[in-house]
C-alpha positions as CSV (number, residue, x, y, z in Angstrom):
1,X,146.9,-14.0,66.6
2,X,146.3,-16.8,63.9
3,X,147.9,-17.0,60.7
4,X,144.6,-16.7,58.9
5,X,143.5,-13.4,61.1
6,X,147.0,-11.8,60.4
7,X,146.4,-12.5,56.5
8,X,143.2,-10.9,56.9
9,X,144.4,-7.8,58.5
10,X,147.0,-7.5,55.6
11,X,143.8,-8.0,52.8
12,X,142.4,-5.1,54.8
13,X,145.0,-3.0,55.0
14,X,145.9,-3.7,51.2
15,X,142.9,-2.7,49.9
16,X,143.0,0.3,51.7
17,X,146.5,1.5,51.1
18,X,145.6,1.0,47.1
19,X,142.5,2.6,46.9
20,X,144.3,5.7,48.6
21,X,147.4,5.5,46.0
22,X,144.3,5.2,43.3
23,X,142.9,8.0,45.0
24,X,146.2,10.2,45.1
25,X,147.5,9.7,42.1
26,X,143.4,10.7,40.4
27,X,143.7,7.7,37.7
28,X,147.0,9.2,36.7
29,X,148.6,5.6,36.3
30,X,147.3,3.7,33.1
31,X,147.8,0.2,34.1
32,X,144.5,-1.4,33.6
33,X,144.8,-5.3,35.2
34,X,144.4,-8.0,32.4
35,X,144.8,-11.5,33.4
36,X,147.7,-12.4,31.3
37,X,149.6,-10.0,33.7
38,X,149.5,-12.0,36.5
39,X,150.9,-15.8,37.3
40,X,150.5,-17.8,40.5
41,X,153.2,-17.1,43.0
42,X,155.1,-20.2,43.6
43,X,155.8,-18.6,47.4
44,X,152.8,-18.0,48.0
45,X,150.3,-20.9,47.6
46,X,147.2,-19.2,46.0
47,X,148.8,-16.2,46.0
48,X,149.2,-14.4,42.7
49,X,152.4,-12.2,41.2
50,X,153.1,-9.8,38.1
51,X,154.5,-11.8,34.9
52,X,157.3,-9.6,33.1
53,X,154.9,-8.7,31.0
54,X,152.7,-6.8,33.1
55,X,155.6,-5.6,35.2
56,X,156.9,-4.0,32.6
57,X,153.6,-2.2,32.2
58,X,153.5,-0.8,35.5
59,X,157.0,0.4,35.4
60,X,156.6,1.9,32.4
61,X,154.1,3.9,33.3
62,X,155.1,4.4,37.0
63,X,157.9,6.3,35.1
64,X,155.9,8.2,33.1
65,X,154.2,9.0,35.8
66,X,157.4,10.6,37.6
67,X,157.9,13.1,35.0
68,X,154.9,14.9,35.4
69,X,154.8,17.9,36.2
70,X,152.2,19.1,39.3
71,X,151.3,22.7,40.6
72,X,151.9,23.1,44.2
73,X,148.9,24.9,45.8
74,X,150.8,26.6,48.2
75,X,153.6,28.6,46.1
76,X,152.0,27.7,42.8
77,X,155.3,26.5,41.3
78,X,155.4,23.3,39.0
79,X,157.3,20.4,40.2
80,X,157.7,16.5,38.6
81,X,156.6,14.1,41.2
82,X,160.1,12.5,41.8
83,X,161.4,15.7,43.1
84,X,158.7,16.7,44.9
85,X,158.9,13.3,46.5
86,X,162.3,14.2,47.7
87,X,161.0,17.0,49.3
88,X,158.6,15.7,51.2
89,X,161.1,12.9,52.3
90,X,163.5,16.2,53.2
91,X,160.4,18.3,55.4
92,X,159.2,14.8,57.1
93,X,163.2,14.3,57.9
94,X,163.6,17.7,59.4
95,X,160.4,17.5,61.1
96,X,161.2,14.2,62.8
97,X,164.2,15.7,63.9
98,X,162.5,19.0,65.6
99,X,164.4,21.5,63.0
100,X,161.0,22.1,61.4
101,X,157.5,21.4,61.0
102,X,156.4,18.7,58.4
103,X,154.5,20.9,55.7
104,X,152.4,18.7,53.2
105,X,151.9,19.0,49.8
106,X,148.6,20.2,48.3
107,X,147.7,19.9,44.6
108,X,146.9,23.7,43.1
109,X,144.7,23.3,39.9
């Protein structure tokens, strides 16, 4: 496979994987892209990275985001994303190990 296919593949599989994350997390994240928050990538020749600016932006609100609070469909209890990430890391673990099945998470309104 060719360096320009394999970069193509990973443009594919990029835009996927972020418009699912835009999808899962509904809009929930309030980084909205502005030029000044990006700079060429000195690694990557036309590539493009965050400045501190903008990175600081995204964590910002990436934290924010990990606070909130979400209801679990299935029980109906309220739990902040960054432990409910945990948990899902915990039932995928178990799963893979044949103690239990994985059980996802689905949002409750």
């Amino acid at each position: 496979m060719s360096l320009d296919s394999l970069l193509g593949h990973e443009g594919t599989a990029a835009r996927h994987y972020f418009g699912a994350l835009a999808t899962t997390l509904r809009g929930e994240i309030g980084f909205t892209a502005r030029r000044q928050h990006f700079e060429p990538d000195p690694d990557r020749p036309g590539g493009i990275r965050a400045t501190r600016a903008g990175l600081k932006i995204v964590l910002a609100e990436w934290e924010k985001y990990l606070l909130k609070l979400l209801r679990d469909a299935e029980g109906g209890e309220k739990i902040a994303v960054c432990p409910l990430m945990d948990r899902q890391i915990e039932r995928l673990v178990a799963d893979l190990r044949g103690k239990a099945p994985y059980r996802s998470f689905l949002y409750g309104d």
